[in-house]
C-alpha positions as semicolon CSV with decimal commas, in nm:
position;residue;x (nm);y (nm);z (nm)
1;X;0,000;0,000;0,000
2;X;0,110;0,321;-0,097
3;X;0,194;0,623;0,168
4;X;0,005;0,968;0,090
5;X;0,218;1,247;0,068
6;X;0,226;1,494;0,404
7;X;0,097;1,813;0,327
8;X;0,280;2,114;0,436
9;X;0,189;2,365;0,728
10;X;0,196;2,621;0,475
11;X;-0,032;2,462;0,192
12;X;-0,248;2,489;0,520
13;X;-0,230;2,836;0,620
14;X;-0,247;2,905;0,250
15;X;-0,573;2,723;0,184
16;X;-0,735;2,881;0,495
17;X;-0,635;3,229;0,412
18;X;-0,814;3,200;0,099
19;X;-1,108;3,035;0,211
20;X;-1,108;3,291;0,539
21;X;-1,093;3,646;0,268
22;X;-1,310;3,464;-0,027
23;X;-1,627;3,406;0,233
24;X;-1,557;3,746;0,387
25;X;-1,544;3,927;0,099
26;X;-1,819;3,739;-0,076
27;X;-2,110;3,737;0,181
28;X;-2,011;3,702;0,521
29;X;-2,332;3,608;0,662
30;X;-2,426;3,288;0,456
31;X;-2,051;3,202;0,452
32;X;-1,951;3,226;0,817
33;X;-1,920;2,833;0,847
34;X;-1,660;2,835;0,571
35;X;-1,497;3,152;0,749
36;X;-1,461;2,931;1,077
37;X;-1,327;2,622;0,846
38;X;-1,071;2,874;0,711
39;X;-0,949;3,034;0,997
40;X;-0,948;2,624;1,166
41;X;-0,723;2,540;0,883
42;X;-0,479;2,810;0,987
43;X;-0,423;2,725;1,281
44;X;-0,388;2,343;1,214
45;X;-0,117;2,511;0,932
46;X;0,036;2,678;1,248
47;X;0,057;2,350;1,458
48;X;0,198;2,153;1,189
49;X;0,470;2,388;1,134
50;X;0,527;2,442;1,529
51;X;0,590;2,055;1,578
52;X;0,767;2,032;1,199
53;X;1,048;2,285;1,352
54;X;1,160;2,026;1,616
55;X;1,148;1,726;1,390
56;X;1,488;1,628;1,280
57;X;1,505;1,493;0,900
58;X;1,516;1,122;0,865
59;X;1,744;0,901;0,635
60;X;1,561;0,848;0,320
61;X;1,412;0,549;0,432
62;X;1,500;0,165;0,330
63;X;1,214;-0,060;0,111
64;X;1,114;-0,340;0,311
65;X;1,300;-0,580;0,156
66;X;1,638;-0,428;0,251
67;X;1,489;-0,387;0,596
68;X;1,419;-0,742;0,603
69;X;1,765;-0,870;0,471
70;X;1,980;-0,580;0,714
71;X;1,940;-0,800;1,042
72;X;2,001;-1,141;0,911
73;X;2,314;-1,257;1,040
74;X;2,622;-1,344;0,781
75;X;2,568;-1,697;0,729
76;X;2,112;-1,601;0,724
77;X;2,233;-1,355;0,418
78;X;2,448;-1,622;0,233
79;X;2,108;-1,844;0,268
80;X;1,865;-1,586;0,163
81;X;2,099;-1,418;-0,118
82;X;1,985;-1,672;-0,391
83;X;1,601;-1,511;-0,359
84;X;1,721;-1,155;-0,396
85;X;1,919;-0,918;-0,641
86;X;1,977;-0,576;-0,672
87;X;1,908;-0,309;-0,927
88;X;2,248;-0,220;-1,116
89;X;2,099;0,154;-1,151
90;X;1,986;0,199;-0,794
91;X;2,097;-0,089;-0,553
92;X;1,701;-0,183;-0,420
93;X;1,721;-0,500;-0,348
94;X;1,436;-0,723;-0,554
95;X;1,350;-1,080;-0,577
96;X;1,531;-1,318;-0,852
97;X;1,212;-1,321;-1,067
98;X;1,140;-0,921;-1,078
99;X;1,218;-0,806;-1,461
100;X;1,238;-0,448;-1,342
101;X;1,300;-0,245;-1,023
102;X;1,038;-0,118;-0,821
103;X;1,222;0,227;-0,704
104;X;1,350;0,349;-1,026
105;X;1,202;0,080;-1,310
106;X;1,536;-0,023;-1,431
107;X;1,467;-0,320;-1,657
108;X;1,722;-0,618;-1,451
């Protein structure tokens, strides 16, 4: 299953700007739920980028196969080496039978 992609705090301050000044401007009174929504979506935009500030970046992270071969022991990755291979473009490591990487589609 694929992840979604994170949105940023600023796509969400952004959004909620816009929404907050478009129902203003337009007609306050039959908009004021989607002036609430916009201001809510600032400040979500706000919290994300609060708590994004003392986040540290992460390694790019590892497919799970690579995960699942790193804590085999020598002699466990002499064993299991005959069921995997690895891209000559990007080093993921794939089964025997893939015909082309998953990560950058390299035909093997």
């Amino acid at each position: 299953m694929a992840k979604m992609a994170k949105i940023h705090g600023i796509a969400y301050i952004l959004i909620g700007l816009l929404v907050v000044i478009a129902s203003w401007k337009i007609n306050y009174s039959n908009l004021i739920l989607f002036f609430y929504i916009g201001w809510i979506f600032v400040l979500v935009g706000m919290v994300k980028l609060m708590l994004g500030f003392g986040k540290k970046k992460d390694k790019p992270q590892q497919n799970a196969q690579s995960r699942n071969l790193s804590h085999l022991t020598s002699q466990g990755r002499q064993h299991q080496a005959h069921h995997y291979k690895k891209c000559p473009r990007c080093h993921n490591v794939m089964r025997v039978h893939d015909r082309f990487c998953g990560r950058c589609g390299y035909r093997v």
